[in-house]
C-alpha positions in Angstrom: 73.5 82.9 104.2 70.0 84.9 105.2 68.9 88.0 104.9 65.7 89.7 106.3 64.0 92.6 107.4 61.6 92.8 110.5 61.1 89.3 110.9 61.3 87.0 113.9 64.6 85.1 113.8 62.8 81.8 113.8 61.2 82.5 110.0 64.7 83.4 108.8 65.8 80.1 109.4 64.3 78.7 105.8 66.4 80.6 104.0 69.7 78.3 105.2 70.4 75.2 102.9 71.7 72.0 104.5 73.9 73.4 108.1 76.2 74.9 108.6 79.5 73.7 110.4 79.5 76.4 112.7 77.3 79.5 114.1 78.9 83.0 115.3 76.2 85.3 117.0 75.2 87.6 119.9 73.9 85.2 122.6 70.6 86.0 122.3 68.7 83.2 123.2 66.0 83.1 120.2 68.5 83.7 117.3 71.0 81.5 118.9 68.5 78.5 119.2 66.9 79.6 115.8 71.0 79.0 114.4 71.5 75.9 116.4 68.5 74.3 114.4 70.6 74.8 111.6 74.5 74.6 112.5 76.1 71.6 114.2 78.1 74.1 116.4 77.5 77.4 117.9 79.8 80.1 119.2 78.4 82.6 121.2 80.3 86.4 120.9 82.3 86.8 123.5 82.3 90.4 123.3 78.4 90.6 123.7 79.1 88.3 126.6 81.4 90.7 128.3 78.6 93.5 127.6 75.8 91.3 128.7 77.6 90.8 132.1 78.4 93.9 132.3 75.2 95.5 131.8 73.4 92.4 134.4 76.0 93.7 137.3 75.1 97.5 136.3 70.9 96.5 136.5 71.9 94.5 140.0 73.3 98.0 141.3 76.8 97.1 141.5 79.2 99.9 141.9 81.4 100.1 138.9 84.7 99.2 140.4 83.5 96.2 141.5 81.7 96.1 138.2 85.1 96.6 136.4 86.2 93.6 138.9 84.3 91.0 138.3 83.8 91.9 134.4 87.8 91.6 134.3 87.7 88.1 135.8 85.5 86.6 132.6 88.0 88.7 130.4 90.8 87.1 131.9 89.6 83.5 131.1 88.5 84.9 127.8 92.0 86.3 126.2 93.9 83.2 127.9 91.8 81.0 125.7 92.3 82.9 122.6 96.0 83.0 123.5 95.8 79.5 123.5 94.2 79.0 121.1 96.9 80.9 118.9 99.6 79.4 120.5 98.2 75.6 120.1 97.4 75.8 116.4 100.8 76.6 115.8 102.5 74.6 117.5 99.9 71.2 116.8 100.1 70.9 121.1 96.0 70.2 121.1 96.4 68.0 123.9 97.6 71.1 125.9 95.1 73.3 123.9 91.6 70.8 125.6 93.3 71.0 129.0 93.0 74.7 128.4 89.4 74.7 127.3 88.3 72.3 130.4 90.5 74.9 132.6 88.4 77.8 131.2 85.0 75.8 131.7 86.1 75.5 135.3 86.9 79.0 135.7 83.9 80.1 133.8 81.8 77.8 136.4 83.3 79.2 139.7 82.7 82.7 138.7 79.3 81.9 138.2 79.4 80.1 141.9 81.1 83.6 143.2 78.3 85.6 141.4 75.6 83.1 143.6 77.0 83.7 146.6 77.7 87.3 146.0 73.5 87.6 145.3 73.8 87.9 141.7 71.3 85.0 140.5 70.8 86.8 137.5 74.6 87.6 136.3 75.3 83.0 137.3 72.9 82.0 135.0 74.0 83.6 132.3 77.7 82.9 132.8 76.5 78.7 133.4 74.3 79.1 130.2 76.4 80.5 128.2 79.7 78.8 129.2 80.4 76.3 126.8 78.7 78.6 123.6 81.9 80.5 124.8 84.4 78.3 124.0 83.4 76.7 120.8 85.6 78.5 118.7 88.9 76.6 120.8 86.8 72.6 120.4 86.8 73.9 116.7 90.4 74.5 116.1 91.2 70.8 117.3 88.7 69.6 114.2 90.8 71.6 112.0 88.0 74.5 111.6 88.8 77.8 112.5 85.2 80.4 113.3 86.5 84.1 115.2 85.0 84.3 118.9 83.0 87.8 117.6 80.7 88.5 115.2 82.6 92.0 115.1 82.3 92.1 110.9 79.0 91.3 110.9 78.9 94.6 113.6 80.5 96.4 111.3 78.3 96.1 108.0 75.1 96.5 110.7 77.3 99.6 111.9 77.3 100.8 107.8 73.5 100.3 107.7 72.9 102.0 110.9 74.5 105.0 110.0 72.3 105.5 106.8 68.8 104.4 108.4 69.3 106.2 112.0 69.1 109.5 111.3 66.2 112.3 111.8 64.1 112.5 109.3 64.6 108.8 107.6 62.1 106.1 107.7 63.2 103.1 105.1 60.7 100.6 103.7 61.1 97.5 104.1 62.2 97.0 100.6 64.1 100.1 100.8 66.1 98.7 103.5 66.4 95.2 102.2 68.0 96.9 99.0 70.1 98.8 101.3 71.4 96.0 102.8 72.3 94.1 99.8 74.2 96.7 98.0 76.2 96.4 101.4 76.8 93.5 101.7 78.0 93.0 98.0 80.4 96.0 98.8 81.5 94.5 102.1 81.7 90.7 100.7 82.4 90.6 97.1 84.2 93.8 95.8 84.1 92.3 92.2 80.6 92.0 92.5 79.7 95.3 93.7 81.8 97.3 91.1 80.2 95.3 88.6 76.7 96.0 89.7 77.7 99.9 90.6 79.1 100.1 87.0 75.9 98.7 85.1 73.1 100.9 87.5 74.9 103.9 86.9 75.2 103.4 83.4 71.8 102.1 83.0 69.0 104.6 81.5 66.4 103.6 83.9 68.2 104.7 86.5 66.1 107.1 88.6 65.8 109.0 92.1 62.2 109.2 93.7 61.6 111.3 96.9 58.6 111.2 98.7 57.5 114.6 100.4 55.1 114.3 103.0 
């Protein structure tokens, strides 16, 4: 729906027509309030959740085992969810499938109690805050709209990217690196597209390789 190249996620956001019925993004909190402008619901990646628990406990000096511990607990609510989740839509139970989504909220709010008393202020905020981002993907289902609880495909074509741009010896453009990601995302999205516009560049007599050497 956007695409951009060193901007602030904020100045992105004109680039969205109408909204979007539903949001999936790290939790970052300015892309995930620059996204909620513009989607009526918003599910935070539970997989950068997990990390950004993880690495909270790891700056607050917590040995890793208990590390491993507590990180398990917030994976446990997690994966019940999504087995739910499964379960639910196929069998139409959704009166079972929002007693499991207040039962994670409740579990998702007492960890964040343990992490207060345990002196991890840091690590309860941003289980409380993020909570219900969390389980958006599970209220959706019951409106008959299914979103994934990751943005792992969206990793993975940043992941394609990455591996061209973070290399010794590169430095991109911005337009170099806005091209770059188009002829990616065409790949990645629209395999009809892609081999169309592969088939007329190479074919095309104006096709031509400049190197800088500095």
């Amino acid at each position: 729906m956007g695409l951009s190249v060193n901007e602030p996620w904020k100045s992105t956001m004109h680039q969205f027509k109408g909204f979007a019925k539903a949001a999936v993004s790290d939790n970052e909190p300015a892309l995930r309030n620059a996204l909620l402008e513009k989607a009526f619901n918003y599910q935070a990646c539970v997989r950068h959740c997990i990390g950004d628990v993880r690495f909270y406990l790891w700056s607050a000096n917590v040995l890793k085992d208990q590390r491993d511990i507590l990180v398990g607990k917030l994976e446990t609510v997690l994966v019940i969810l999504r087995n739910s989740v499964n379960k639910h839509l196929a069998d139409g139970n959704f009166g079972r499938l929002k007693w499991r989504i207040n039962w994670s909220l409740l579990e998702l709010e007492m960890l964040s109690w343990e992490m207060l008393e345990a002196g991890l202020p840091a690590v309860a905020r941003f289980i409380k805050r993020a909570a219900n981002y969390m389980v958006t993907f599970a209220r959706l289902v019951m409106k008959g709209i299914q979103v994934l609880m990751t943005n792992n495909l969206i990793e993975r074509l940043v992941g394609e990217v990455a591996k061209g741009i973070k290399h010794r010896w590169m430095c991109w453009s911005t337009r170099g690196l806005e091209n770059l990601f188009n002829i990616l995302l065409a790949r990645c999205c629209n395999r009809r597209v892609y081999v169309g516009m592969k088939e007329r560049y190479l074919s095309s007599k104006r096709t031509t390789i400049q190197i800088a050497i500095t």
